[in-house]
N, C-alpha and C positions, 0 to 999 in steps of 0.2 A: 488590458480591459476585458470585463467578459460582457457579451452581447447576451440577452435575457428575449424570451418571444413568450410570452402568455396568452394563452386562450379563458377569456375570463367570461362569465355570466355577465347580461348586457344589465344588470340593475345594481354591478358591483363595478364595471369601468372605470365611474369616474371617482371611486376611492380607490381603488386601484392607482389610476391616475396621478391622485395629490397625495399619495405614499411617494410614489417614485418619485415627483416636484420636489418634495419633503427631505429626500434621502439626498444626505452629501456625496459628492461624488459620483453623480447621474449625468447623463447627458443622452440626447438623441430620443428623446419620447415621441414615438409613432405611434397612431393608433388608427385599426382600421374597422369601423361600426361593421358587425352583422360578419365579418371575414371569415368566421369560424362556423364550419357545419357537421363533425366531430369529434368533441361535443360544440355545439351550438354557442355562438357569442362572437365577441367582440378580439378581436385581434391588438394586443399591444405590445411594444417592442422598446427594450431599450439599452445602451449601454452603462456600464458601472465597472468604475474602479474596483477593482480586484479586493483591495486592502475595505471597500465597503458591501464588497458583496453578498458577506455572511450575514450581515445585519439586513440587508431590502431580502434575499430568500428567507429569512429565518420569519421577519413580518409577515412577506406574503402565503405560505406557509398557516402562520396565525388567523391567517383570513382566511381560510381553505381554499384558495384559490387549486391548492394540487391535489383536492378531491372534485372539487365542484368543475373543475378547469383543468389546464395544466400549466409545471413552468418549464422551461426548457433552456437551457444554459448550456454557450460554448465560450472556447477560451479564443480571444482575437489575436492573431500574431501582430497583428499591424493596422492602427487606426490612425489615420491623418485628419485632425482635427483640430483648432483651436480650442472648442468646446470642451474637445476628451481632454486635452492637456489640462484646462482648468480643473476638469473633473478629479482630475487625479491630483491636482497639487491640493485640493480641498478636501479630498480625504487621509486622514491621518494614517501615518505612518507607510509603509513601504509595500507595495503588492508582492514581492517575493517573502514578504514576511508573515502575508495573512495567511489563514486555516478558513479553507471554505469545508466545513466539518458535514454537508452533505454531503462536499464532492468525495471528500474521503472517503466517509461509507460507504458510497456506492462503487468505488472503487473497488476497495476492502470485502465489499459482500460479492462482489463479481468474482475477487480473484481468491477466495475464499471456498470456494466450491468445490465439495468433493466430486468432482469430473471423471469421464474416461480421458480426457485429454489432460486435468492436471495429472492424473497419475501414472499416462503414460507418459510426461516430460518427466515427469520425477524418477520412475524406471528405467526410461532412458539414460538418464545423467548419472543414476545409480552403475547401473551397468557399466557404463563409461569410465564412470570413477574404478570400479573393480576392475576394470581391463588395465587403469595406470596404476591402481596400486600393485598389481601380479608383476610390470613390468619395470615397477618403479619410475615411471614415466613422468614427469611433473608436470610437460603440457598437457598431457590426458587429464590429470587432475582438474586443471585450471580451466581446460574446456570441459570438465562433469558440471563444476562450481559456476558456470556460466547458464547451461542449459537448466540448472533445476529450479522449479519455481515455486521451493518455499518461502520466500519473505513474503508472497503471497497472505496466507494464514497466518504466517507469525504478526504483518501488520491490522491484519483484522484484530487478532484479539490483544495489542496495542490500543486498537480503535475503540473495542466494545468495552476492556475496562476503564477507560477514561470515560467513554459516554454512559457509563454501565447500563450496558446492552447484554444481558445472560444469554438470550437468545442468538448473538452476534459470534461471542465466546464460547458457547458450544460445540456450532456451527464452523467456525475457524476450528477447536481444537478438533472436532472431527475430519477435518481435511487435510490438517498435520500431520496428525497422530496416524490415523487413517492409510494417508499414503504412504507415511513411509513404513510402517507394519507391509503392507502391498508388494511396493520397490524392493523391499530388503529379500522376503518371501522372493519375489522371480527373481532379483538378484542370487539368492543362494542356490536356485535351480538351475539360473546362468550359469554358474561355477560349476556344478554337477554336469551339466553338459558339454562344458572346455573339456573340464577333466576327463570324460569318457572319451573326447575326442584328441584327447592328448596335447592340450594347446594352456593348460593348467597345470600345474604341480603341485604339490602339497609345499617342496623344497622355494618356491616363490614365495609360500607365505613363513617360512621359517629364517629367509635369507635375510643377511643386511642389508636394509632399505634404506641408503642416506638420504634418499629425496622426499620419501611417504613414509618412513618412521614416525617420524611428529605425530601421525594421525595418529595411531592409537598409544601414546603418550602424553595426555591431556596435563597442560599446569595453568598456574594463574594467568598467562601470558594469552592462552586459548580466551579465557574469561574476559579479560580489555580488549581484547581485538572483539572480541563479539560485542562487548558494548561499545564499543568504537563505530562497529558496522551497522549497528542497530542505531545511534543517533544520526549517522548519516541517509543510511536510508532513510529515515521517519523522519528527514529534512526532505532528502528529493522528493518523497511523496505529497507532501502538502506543502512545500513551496514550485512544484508543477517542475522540477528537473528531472525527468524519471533516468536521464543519461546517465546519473548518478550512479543507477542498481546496479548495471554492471558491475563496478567496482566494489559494489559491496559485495555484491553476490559471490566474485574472484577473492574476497578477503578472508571469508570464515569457512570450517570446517565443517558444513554439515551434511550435505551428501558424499563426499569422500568416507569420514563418519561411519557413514551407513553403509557403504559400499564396503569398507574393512571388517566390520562388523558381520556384515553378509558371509564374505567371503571363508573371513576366520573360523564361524558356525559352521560352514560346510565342510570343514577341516577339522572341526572339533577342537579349533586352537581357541581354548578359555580367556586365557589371558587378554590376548588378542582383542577378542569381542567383547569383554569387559570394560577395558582400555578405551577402544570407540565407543563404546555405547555411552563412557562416560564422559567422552570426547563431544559427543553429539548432541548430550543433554545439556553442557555444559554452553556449548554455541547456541542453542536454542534459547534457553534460559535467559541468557546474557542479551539477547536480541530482542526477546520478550521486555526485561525487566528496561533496558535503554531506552525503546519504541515508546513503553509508557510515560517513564520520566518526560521525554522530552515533549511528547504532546500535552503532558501537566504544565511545562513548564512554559510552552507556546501558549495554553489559553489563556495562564495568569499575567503574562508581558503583555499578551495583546490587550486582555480585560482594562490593564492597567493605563492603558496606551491610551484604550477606544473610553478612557472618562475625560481626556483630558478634552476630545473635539464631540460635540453632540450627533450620534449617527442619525439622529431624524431632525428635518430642522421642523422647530412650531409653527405652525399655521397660525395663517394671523383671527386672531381672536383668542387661540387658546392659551390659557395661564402658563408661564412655566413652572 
């Protein structure tokens, strides 16, 4: 269930009101006259089934209640209610299945940010990853792939071309793009600095690597694993498992990627950096192209779903 708190103009309350009556899947309507003093109004509160939640924000919304007011939505771990039970058997289909496609975005737009703090988790994890690729290390890999927070941006602009948001897609691919241009940049200077300190070789990055060769030897295998990792993820995200990223994040090649890529440049080994880079576009790509598909493929099941039960029910007098 997610629990809804509106601060609404007191001359718009009680439609306010016989929206949420109206919307399947409601329960718990509070309202408290005059509660709100900024902005000014009327306090109303209520619960809704998950799988109808996109349909009563996307209304309220319609109304401007989130200019004129505000709405504010949290996710409830646990409601004991006969009410919510009913609530939720009367809305169609499955709350793990719905797309609250605000909560996405804002998500999305948060974690989308070209930050000092995205870019130094990304540098970090770069870095990290080039200390396991020199050592051939495979848990250092596995903890680079852990700490770096690209799926970030990659599912932003998953998000903004489905919702085609340009501004969204920009916005994410400057925070990509952005960082790891950054990351790779101190990562090559990381490597300049081993190296003078003697804690680098050139002979690391020329030796046989059975553990971190894969990275800069990109095949089609790179390419399904990343869409593989890209529909998983852009499930955790919009059906609210975010336990999921981990596992994505440990699956694909892209700050390793970039870390080999780093490293190789500061060695002048071509090959190398060629190899990752085409490694890393390849995981990107394939994460982009998956994240989209499957948010296409989530609005048209749900569209399909949400005709068969009515999201608003008629007020009595009006036609249907």
């Amino acid at each position: 269930m997610l629990h809804l708190r509106l601060i609404v103009p007191a001359d718009r309350t009680d439609e306010v009101a016989a929206l949420v009556e109206r919307t399947v899947g409601t329960a718990h309507l509070v309202m408290f006259t005059g509660a709100a003093r900024n902005p000014a109004g009327d306090v109303v509160m209520c619960d809704v089934a998950r799988e109808a939640g996109d349909e009563l924000i996307g209304a309220l919304r319609d109304l401007g209640i989130d200019s004129t007011g505000s709405i504010t939505v949290e996710n409830m771990d646990l409601t004991l209610s006969r009410h919510a039970e009913e609530a939720e058997r009367a809305a169609p289909g499955e709350g793990a299945d719905a797309v609250l496609w605000e909560e996405l975005s804002e998500v999305t737009h948060e974690e989308s940010t070209f930050s000092v703090t995205y870019v130094a988790f990304l540098a970090l994890a770069t870095m990290l990853a080039a200390c396991g690729v020199m050592l051939d290390n495979a848990v250092l890999i596995v903890g680079a792939m852990a700490v770096g927070p690209e799926f970030g941006p990659l599912a932003g602009i998953s998000t903004a071309l489905v919702q085609r948001a340009p501004r969204l897609v920009a916005r994410s691919l400057w925070a990509l793009v952005g960082g790891f241009v950054v990351a790779m940049a101190l990562t090559a200077g990381f490597a300049w600095l081993l190296d003078a300190l003697g804690l680098f070789t050139e002979d690391m990055v020329t030796a046989e690597r059975p553990n971190t060769g894969f990275i800069w030897h990109p095949d089609w295998m790179s390419f399904v694993v990343a869409l593989l990792a890209g529909i998983a993820g852009t499930l955790s995200l919009t059906s609210a498992k975010s336990g999921a990223l981990i596992g994505v994040a440990i699956s694909v090649t892209t700050v390793p990627a970039a870390a080999n890529a780093a490293v190789a440049f500061s060695y002048q080994d071509l090959p190398q950096t060629w190899g990752s880079s085409v490694q890393l576009m390849a995981n990107l790509g394939g994460i982009v192209l998956a994240g989209t598909l499957t948010l296409l493929v989530q609005r048209v099941v749900w569209s399909m779903r949400r005709r068969t039960v009515p999201a608003v029910r008629r007020a009595p007098g009006v036609p249907g």
